[in-house]
C-alpha positions, 0 to 999 in steps of 0.5 A: 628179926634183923631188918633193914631198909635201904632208900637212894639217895633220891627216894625213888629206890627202896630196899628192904633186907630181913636176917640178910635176904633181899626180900623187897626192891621196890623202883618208883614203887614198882616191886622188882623181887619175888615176894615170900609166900606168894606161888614159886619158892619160899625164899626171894634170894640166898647163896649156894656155897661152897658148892652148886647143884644136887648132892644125893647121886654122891651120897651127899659126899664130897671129897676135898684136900682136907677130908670129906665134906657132907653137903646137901643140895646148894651147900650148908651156907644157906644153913648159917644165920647172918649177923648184922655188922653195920648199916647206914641210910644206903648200905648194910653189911653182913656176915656168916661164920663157919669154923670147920668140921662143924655140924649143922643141922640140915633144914632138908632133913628127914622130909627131903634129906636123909642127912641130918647133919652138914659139914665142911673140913675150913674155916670161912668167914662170907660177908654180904654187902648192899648199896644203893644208888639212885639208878642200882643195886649193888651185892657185894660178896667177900669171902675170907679162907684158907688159901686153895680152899675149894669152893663153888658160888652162887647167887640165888635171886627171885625176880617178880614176873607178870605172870603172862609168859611174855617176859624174854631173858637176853644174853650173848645174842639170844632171847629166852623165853619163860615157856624155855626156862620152865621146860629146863626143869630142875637143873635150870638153863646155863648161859654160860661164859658172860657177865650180864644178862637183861630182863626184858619186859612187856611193861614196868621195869626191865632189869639188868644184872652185870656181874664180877667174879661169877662169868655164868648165870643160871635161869629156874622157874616152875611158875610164870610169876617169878624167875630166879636169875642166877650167877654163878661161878660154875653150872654143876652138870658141865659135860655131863659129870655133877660136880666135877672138881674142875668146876671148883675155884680155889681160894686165894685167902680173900674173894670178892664178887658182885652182882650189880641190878639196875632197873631200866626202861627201853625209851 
């Protein structure tokens, strides 16, 4: 297994990263990410590309300039391993490459999916970078393609809740209660149209997360322990139509985003 731990400069911030995933963030020891086989989701963070949202109402088909593409629930990225490039006591950098019209086997199938196989008509390569400082936690995401490839992206992490229902998200003037997330059920809440949301806790670390490149966020839970707060570059059910390819952004050879975390406490 690729791991790698990550400790600020001061030592009040750990971060630990396994086969890519941010599976702990740990501020003054308190831990900040939902923990793997604990109730909520199996995973603590992944990326949704090169589309956002369900596929099965569209026979898991999606049409592009250079063909038909088959993608599952979140696209096939999630499907690929990542290589370690390179890291050091505050960063590590790591990558995923795809050559197009490759098969790759659906992790979905036969018990969720009845695609076996997934495929993209380009050849990407994506990279993921960490860095952390004292006061954050920054994820870089570059993306090399073909120029005007079509694309879709979404960053997908779980934070730890108490589990007491009184957590808010805020975000353009508007508190978010968990009851609110949970009742949105499996096509999460959209805020739509910032860059940053807040976390707002009764006690621990509150959480900010500023973002570059994605201008929308996506809440999903189904427990009170855990929250995913997801950036996004689209929300796949705008007006009503999945996946529309409006929602689509078009490469321009090389894309960069970012997610920036940062604990804090209300004084």
């Amino acid at each position: 297994m690729i791991s790698v731990t990550l400790k600020s400069p001061d030592t009040t911030s750990i971060v630990k990263i396994e086969k890519g995933e941010l599976v702990s963030y740990q501020k003054n020891n308190e831990e900040l990410i939902h923990q793997k086989g604990t109730l909520g989701w199996r995973n603590s963070d992944t990326e949704m590309f090169p589309i956002i949202g369900p596929t099965e109402s569209k026979n898991f088909r999606i049409s592009t300039p250079k063909g038909t593409a088959i993608q599952d629930q979140h696209g096939l990225l999630r499907e690929l391993s990542y290589s370690l490039l390179k890291s050091s006591e505050y960063d590590a950098v790591f990558q995923k490459k795809y050559i197009a019209n490759t098969f790759i086997n659906n992790s979905k199938y036969p018990e969720k999916s009845t695609e076996k196989g997934l495929c993209w008509p380009y050849n990407f390569t994506f990279f993921k970078k960490y860095e952390i400082t004292n006061s954050s936690l920054k994820i870089s995401f570059e993306l090399q393609a073909e120029n005007k490839m079509p694309f879709m992206l979404g960053y997908h992490p779980a934070f730890m809740l108490q589990g007491n229902l009184d957590e808010i998200v805020q975000s353009n003037n508007q508190d978010i209660s968990i009851p609110n997330i949970i009742e949105g059920g499996s096509t999460a809440l959209p805020i739509l149209n910032t860059t940053e949301v807040q976390l707002i806790k009764k006690n621990g670390f509150n959480i900010s997360i500023k973002t570059m490149g994605f201008n929308n966020f996506m809440l999903w839970t189904e427990v009170p322990t855990m929250l995913c707060i997801e950036p996004i570059t689209a929300y796949p059910y705008t007006d009503g139509e999945l996946l529309s390819k409006k929602l689509f952004n078009k490469s321009k050879g090389i894309d960069i985003f970012e997610v920036l975390i940062t604990p804090f406490k209300i004084i």
